[in-house]
N, C-alpha and C positions, 0 to 999 in steps of 0.2 A: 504494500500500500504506500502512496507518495503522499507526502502531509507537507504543508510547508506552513510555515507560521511569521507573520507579518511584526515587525519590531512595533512595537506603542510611543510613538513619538509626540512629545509632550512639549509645548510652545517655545518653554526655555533651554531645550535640546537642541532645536532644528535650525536656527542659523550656526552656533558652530559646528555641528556636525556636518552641515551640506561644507563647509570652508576643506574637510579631510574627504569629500566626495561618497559624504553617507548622506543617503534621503531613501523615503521608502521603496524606490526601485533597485537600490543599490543592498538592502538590509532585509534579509531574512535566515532562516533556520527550516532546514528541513529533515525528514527524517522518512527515507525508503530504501529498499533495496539494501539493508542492513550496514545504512550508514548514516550518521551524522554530521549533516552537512552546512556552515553557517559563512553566508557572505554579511562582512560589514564595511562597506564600500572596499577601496582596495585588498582588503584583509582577510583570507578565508581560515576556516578550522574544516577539516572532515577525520574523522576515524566510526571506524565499526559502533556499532550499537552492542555491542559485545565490549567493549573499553568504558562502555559506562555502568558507575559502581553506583555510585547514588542521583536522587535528584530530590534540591529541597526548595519550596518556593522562600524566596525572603523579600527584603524591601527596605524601605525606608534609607536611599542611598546619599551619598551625600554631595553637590552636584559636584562641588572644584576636582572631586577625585571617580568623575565618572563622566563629565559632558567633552566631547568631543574625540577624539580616535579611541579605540583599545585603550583599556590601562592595564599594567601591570602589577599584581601587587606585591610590594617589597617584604609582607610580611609572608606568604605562601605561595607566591607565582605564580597563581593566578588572574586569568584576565577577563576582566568584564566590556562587555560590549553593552553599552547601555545610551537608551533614548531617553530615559524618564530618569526620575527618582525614587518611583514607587514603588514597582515592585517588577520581580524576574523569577527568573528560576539557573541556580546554581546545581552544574553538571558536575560532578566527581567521575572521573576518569582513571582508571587502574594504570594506564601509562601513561605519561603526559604526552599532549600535541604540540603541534609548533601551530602559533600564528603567529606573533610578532616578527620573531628572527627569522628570515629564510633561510638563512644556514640549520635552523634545526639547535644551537648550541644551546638556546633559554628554551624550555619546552614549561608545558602548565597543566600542574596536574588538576584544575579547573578553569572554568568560562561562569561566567554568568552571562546572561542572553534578558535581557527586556521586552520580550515580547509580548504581543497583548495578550494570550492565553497560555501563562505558563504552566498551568496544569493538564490544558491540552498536550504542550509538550512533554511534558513528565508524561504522561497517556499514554503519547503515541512513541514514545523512547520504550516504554515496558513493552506496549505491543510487539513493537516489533522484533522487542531481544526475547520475546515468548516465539513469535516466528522462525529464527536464528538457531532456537536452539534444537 
């Protein structure tokens, strides 16, 4: 099954994010064919749906350390891609992926994703590692 899920871009998001070439044509997250697929403007993530270990909705972000390209974070290396402030859902991944570095040297053993139905994505992430297996 192919599921794509649309980022929730929120007023005070969308002028700096369109400045790194993110707006809703460039920003989504999908999940088929037993993969995990996330473009956010120039920026992709993909690995199996078998690489992911958890999914927990959260929110309440904070914008200087979320509005505009990927961030990474310094305390677990994780990276959020985020349009809003309110709420995502954070991926746990059993090996980390690259999106920042293209070299692959920084890898993240999470993503947080903004999208407007993160529990759809948590849904459709379990479905399909139920298919997979």
């Amino acid at each position: 099954m192919n599921q794509r899920f649309e980022f929730a871009f929120s007023p005070a998001y969308r002028l700096p994010a369109r400045a790194f070439g993110i707006n809703p044509g460039t920003a989504w997250v999908q999940v088929a064919g037993g993969y995990l697929t996330a473009r956010f403007g120039p920026w992709q993530l993909r690995t199996s749906v078998d690489n992911v270990v958890s999914t927990d909705v959260t929110g309440d972000y904070w914008w200087l350390k979320t509005v505009g390209p990927p961030h990474l974070s310094l305390r677990d290396r994780g990276v959020s891609m985020a349009t809003n402030g309110d709420r995502g859902l954070c991926v746990r991944f059993e090996l980390p992926v690259r999106v920042l570095d293209p070299t692959g040297t920084i890898r993240h053993p999470g993503a947080t994703f903004t999208v407007a139905d993160p529990e759809g994505l948590a849904a459709a992430i379990a479905d399909e590692q139920d298919r997979s297996d």
